[in-house]
DSSP file (Angstrom, degrees, kcal/mol; ACC not computed):
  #  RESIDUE AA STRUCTURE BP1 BP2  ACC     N-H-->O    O-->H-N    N-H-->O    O-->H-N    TCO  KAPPA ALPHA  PHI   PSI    X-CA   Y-CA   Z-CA
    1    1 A X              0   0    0      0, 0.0   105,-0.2     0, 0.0     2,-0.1   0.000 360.0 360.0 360.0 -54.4    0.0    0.0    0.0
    2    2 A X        -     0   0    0    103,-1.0     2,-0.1    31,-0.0    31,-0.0  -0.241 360.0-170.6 -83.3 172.4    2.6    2.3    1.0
    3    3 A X        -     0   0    0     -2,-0.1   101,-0.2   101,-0.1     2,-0.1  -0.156   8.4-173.7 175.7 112.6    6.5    2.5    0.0
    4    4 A X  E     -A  103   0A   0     99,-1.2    99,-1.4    -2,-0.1     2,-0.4  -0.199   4.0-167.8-103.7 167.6    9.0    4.9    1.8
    5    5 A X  E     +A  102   0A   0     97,-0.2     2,-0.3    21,-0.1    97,-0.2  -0.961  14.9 163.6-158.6 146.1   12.6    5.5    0.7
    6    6 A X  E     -A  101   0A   0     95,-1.2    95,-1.0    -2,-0.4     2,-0.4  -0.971  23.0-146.2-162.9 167.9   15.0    7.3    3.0
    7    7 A X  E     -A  100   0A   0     -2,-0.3     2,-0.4    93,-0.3    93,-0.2  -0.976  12.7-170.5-146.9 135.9   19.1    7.6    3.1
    8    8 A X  E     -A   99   0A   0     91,-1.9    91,-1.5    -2,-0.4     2,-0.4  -0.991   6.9-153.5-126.1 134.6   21.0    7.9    6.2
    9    9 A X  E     -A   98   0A   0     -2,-0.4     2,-0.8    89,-0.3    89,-0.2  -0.839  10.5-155.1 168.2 113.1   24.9    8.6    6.5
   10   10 A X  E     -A   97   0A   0     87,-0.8    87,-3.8    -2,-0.4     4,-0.0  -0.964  25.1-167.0-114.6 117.8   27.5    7.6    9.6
   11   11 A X        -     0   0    0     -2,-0.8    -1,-0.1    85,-0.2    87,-0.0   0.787  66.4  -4.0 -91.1 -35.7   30.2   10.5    9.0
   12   12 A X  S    S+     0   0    0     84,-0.1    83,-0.5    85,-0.1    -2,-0.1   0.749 124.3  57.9-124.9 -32.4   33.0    9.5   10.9
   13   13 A X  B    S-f   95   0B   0     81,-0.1    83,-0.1     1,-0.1     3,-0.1   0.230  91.1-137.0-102.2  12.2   32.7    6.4   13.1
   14   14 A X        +     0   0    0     81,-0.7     2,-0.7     1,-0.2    82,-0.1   0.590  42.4 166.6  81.2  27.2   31.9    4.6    9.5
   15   15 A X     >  -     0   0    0      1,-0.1     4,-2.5    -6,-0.1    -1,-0.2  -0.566  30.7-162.2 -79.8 108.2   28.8    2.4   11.3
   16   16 A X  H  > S+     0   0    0     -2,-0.7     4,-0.9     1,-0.2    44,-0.1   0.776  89.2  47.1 -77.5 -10.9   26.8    1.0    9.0
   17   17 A X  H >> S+     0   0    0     42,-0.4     4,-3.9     2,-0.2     3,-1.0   0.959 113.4  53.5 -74.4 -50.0   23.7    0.4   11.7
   18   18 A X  H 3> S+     0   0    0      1,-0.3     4,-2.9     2,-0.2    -2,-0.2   0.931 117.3  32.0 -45.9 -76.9   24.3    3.9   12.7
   19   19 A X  H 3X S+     0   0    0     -4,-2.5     4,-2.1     1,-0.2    80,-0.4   0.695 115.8  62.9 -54.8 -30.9   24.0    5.2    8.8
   20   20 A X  H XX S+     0   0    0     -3,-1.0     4,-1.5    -4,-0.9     3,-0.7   0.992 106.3  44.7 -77.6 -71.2   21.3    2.0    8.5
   21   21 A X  H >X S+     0   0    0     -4,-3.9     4,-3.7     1,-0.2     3,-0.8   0.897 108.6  53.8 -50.7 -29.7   18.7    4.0   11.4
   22   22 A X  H 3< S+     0   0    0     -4,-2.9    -1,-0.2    -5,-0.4   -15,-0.2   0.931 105.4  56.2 -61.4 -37.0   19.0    7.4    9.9
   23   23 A X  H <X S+     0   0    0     -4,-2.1     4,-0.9    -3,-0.7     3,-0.5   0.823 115.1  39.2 -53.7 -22.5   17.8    5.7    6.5
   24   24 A X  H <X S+     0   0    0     -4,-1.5     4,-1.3    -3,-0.8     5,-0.3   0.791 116.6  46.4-104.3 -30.7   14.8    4.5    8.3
   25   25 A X  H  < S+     0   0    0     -4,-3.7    -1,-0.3     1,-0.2    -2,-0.2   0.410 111.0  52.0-102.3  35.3   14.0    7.4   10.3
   26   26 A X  H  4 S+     0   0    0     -3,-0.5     4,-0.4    -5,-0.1    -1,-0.2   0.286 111.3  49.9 -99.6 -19.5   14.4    9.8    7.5
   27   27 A X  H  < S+     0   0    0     -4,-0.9     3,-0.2    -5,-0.2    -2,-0.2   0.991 123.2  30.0 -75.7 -45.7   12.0    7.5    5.5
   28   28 A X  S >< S+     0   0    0     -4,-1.3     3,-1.4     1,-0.2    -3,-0.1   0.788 110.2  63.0 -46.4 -57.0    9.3    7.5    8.4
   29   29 A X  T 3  S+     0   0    0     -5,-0.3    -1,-0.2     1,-0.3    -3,-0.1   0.738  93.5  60.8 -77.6 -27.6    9.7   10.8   10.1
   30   30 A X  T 3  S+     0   0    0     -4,-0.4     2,-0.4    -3,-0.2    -1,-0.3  -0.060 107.4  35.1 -90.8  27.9    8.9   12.9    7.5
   31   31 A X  S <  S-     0   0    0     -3,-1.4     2,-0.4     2,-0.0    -1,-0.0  -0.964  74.6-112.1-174.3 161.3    5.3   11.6    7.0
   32   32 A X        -     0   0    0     -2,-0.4     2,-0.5     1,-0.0    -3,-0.0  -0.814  15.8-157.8 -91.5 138.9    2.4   10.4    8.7
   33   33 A X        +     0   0    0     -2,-0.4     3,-0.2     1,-0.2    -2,-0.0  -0.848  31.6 149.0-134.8 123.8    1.7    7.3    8.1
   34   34 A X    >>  +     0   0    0     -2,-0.5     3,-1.4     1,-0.2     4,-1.0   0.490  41.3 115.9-117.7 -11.3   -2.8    6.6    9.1
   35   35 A X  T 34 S+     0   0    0      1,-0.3    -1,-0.2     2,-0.3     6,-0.1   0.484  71.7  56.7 -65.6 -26.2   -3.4    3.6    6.2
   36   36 A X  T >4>S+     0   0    0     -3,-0.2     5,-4.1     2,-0.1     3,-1.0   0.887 112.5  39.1 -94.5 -40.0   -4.1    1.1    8.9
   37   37 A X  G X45S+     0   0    0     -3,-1.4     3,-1.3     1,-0.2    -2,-0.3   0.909 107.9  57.4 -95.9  -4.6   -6.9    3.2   10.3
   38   38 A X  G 3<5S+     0   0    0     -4,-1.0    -1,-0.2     1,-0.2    -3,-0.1   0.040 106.4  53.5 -61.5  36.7   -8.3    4.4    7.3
   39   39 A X  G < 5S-     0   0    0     -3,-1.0    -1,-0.2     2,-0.2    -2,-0.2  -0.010 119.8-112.9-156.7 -10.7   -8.7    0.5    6.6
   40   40 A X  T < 5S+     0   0    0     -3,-1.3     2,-0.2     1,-0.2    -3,-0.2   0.862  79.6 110.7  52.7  54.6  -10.6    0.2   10.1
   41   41 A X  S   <S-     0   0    0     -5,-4.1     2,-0.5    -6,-0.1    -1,-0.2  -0.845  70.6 -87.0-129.6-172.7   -7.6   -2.0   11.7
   42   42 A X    >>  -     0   0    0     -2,-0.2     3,-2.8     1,-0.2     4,-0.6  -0.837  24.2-127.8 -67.8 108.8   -5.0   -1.8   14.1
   43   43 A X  T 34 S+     0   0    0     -2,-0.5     2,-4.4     1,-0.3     3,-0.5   0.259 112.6  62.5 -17.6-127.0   -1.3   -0.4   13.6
   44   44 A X  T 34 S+     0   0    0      1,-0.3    -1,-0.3    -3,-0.1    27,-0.0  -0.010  92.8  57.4  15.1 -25.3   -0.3   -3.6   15.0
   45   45 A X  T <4 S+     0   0    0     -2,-4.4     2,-0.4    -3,-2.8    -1,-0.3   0.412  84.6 122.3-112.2  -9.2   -1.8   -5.7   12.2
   46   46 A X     <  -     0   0    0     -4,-0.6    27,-2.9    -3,-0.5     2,-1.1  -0.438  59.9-142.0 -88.8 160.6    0.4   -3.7    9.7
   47   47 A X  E     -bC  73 106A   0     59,-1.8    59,-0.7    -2,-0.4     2,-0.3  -0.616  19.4-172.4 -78.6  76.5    2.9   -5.6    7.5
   48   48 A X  E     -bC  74 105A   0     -2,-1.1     2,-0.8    25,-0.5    27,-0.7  -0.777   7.6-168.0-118.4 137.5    6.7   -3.4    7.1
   49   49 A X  E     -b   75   0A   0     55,-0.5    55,-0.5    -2,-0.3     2,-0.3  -0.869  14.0-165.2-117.4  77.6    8.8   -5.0    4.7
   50   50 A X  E     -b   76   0A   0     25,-2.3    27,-2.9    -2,-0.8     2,-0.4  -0.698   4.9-172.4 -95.6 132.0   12.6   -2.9    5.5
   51   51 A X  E     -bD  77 102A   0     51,-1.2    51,-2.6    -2,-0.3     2,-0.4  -0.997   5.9-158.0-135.3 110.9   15.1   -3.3    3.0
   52   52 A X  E     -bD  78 101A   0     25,-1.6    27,-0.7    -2,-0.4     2,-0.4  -0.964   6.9-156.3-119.8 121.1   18.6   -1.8    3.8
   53   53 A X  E     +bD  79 100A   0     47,-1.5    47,-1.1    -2,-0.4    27,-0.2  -0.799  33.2 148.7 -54.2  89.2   21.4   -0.8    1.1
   54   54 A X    >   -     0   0    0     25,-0.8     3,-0.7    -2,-0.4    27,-0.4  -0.957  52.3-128.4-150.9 116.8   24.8   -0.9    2.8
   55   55 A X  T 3  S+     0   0    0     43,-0.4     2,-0.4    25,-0.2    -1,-0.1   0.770 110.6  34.3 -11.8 -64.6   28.3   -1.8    1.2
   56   56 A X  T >  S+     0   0    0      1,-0.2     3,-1.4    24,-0.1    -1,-0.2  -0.822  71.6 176.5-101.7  67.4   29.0   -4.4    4.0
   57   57 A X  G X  S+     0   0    0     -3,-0.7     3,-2.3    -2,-0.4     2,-0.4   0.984  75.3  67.3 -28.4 -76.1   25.4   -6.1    5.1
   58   58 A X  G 3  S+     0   0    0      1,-0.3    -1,-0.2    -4,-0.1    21,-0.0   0.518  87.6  56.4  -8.9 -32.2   27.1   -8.3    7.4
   59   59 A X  G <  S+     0   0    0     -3,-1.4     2,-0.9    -2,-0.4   -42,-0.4   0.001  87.9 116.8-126.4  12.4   28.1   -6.0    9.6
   60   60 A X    <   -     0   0    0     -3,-2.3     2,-1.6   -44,-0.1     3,-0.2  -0.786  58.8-140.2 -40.3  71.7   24.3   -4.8   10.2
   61   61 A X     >  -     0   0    0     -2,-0.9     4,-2.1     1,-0.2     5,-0.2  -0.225  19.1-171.3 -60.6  93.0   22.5   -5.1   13.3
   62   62 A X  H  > S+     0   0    0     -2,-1.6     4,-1.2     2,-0.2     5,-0.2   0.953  76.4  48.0 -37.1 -56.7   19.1   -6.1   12.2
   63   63 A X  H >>>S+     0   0    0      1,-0.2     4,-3.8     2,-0.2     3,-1.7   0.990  99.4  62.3 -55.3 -66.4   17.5   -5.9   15.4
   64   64 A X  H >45S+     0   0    0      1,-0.2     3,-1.8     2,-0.2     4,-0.5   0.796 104.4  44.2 -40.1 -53.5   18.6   -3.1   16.1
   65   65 A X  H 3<5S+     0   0    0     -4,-2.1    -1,-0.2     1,-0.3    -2,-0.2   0.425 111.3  67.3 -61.6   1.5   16.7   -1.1   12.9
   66   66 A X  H X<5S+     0   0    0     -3,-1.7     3,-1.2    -4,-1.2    -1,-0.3   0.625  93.5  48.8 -59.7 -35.6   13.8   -3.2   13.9
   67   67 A X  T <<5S+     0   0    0     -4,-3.8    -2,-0.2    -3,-1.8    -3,-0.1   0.663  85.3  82.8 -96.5   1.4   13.1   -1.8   17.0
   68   68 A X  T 3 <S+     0   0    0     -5,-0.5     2,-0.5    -4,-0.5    -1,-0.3   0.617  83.0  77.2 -74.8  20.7   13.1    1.8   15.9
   69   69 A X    <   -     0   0    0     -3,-1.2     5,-0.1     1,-0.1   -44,-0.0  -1.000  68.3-161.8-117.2 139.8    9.3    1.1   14.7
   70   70 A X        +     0   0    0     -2,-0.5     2,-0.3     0, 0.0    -1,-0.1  -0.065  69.7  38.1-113.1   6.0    7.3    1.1   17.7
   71   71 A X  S    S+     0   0    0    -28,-0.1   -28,-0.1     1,-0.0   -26,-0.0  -0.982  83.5  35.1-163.8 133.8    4.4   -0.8   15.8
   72   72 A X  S    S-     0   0    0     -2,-0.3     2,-2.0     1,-0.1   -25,-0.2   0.062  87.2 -59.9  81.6 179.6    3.7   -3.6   13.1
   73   73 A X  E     -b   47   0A   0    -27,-2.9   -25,-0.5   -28,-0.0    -1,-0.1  -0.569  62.7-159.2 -92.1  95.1    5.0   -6.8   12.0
   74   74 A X  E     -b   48   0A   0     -2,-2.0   -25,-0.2   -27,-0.1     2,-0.2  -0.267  14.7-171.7 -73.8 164.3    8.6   -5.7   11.0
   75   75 A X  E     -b   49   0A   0    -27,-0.7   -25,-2.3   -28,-0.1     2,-0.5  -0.746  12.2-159.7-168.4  88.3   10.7   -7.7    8.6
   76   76 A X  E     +b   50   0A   0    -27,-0.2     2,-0.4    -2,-0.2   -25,-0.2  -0.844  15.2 164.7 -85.5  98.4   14.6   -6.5    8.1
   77   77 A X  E     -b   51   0A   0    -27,-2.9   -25,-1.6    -2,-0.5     2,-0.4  -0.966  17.5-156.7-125.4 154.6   17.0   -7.2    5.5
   78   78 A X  E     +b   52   0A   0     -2,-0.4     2,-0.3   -27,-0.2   -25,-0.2  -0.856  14.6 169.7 -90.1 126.9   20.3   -6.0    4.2
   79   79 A X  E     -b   53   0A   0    -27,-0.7   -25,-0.8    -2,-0.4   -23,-0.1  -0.947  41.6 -72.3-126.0-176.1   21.7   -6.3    1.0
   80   80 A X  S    S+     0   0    0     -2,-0.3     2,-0.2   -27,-0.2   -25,-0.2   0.033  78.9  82.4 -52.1 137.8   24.8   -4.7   -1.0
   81   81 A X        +     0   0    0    -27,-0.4    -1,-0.1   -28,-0.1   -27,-0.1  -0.798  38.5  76.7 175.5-135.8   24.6   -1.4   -1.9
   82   82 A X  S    S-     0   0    0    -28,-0.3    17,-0.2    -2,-0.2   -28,-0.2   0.251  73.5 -85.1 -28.3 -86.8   25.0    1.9   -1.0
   83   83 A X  E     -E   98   0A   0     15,-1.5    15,-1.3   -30,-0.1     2,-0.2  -0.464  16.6-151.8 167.4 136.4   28.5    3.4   -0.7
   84   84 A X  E     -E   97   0A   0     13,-0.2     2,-0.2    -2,-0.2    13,-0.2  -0.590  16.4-159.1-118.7 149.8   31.3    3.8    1.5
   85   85 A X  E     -E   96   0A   0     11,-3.6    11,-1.4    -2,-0.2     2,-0.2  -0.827   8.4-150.7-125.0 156.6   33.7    7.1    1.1
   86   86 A X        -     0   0    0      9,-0.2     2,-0.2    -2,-0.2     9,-0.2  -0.780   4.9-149.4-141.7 102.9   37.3    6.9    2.5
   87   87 A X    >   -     0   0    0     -2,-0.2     3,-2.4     7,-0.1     7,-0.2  -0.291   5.6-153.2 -31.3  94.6   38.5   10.1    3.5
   88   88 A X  T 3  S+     0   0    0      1,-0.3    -1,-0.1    -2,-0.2     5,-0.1   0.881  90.8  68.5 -73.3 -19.3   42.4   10.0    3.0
   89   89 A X  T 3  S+     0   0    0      2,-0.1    -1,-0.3     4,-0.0     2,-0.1   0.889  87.4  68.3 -34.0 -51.0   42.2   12.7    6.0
   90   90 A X  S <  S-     0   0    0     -3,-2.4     3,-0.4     4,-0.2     2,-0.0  -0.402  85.2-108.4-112.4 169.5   41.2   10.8    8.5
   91   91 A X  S >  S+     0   0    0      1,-0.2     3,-0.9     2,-0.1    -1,-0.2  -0.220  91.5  23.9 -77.3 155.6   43.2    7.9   10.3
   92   92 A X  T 3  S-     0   0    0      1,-0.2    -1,-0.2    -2,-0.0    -2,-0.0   0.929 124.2 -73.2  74.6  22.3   43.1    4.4   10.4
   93   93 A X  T 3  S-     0   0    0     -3,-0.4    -1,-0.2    -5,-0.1    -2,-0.1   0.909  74.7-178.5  13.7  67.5   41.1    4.5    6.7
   94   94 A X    <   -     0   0    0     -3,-0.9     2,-0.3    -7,-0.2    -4,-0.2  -0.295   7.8-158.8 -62.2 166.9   37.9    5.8    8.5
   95   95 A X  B     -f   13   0B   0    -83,-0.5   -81,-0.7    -9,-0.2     2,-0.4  -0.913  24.5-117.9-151.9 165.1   35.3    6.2    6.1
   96   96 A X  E     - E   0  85A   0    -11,-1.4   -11,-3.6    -2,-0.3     2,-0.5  -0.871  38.0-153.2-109.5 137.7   31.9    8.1    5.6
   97   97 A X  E     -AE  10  84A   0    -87,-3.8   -87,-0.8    -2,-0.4     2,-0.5  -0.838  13.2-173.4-130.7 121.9   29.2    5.2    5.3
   98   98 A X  E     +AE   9  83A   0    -15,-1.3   -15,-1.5    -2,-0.5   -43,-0.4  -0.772   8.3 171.1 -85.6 141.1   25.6    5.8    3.2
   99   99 A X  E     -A    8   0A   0    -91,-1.5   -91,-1.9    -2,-0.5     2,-0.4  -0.865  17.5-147.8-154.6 144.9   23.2    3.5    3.3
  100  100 A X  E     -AD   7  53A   0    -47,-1.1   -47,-1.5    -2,-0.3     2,-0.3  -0.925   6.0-153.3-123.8 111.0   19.5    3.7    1.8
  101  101 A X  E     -AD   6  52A   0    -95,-1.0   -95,-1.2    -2,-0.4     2,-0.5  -0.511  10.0-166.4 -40.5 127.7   16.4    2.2    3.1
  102  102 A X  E     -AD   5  51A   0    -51,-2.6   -51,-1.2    -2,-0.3     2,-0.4  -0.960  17.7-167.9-139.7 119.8   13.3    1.3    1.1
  103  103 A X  E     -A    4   0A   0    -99,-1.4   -99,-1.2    -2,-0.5     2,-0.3  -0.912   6.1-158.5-122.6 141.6   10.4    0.4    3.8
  104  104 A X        -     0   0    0    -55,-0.5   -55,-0.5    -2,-0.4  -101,-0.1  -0.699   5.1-157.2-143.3  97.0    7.2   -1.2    2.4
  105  105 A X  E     +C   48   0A   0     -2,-0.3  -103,-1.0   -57,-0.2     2,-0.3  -0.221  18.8 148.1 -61.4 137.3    3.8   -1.3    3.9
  106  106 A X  E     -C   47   0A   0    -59,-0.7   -59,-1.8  -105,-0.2     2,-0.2  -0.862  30.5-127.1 179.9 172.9    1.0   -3.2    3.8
  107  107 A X        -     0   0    0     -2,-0.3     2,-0.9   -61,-0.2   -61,-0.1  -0.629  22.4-133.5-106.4 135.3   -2.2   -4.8    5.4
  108  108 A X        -     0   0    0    -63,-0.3   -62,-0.0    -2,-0.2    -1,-0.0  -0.722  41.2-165.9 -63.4  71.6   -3.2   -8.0    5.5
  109  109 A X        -     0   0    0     -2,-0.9     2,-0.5     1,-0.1   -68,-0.0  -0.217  11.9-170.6 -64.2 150.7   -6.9   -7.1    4.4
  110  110 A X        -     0   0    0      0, 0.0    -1,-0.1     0, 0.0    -2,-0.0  -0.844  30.2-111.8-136.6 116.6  -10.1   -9.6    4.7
  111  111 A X        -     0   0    0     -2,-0.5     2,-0.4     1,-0.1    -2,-0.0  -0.044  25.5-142.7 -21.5 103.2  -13.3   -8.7    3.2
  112  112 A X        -     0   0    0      1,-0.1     2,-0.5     3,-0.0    -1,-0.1  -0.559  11.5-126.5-109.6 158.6  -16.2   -7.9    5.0
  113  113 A X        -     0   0    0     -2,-0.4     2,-0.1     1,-0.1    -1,-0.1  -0.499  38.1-105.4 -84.1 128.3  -19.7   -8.6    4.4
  114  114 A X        -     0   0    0     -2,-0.5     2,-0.6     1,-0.1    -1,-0.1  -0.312  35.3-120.4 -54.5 119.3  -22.2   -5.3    4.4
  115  115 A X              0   0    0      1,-0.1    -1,-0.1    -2,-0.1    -3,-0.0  -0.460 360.0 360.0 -59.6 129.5  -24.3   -5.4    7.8
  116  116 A X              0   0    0     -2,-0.6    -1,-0.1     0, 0.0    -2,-0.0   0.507 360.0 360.0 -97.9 360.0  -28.0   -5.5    6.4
């Protein structure tokens, strides 16, 4: 029903869960998101499908970008993507890390019969 996109950025400490939540709470934060009660159900019943974009997946705490949504039946994975900068400045080949988020709602709906 829905589909959110956000991109989130770890600047120095090169954490790709760090960079992972900012993708999800810059897709989220910036909109409301009411589809479960125009639909007459409970947040709880909705369905969010999180898809995270990070050079290095591996190195992802799932959980953790699961629990920033306070509501529905979440569902996290990472794969390869977004894109790691290494800053010949900084020591130790720290790096700037992007990584992009694509969150996808929807309801398990069931018909209902018109009261007569």
């Amino acid at each position: 029903m829905l589909f959110e996109r956000g991109t989130g950025v770890s600047i120095r400490s090169g954490n790709y869960t760090k960079a992972a939540c900012r993708a999800v709470e810059d897709a989220l934060w910036h909109h409301s998101i009411n589809v479960a009660e125009v639909f007459g159900t409970s947040k709880e019943n909705m369905l969010i499908d999180v898809e995270i974009a990070c050079q290095n997946p591996t190195e992802l705490d799932l959980a953790q970008v699961r629990d920033i949504f306070p509501y529905g039946q979440v569902d996290v994975s990472a794969v390869a993507g977004g894109l790691d900068i290494v800053n010949p400045h900084y020591q130790n080949g720290q790096k700037t890390v992007i990584a992009h988020a694509a969150i996808k709602i929807s309801l398990n709906l069931v018909k209902r019969e018109a009261a007569v």
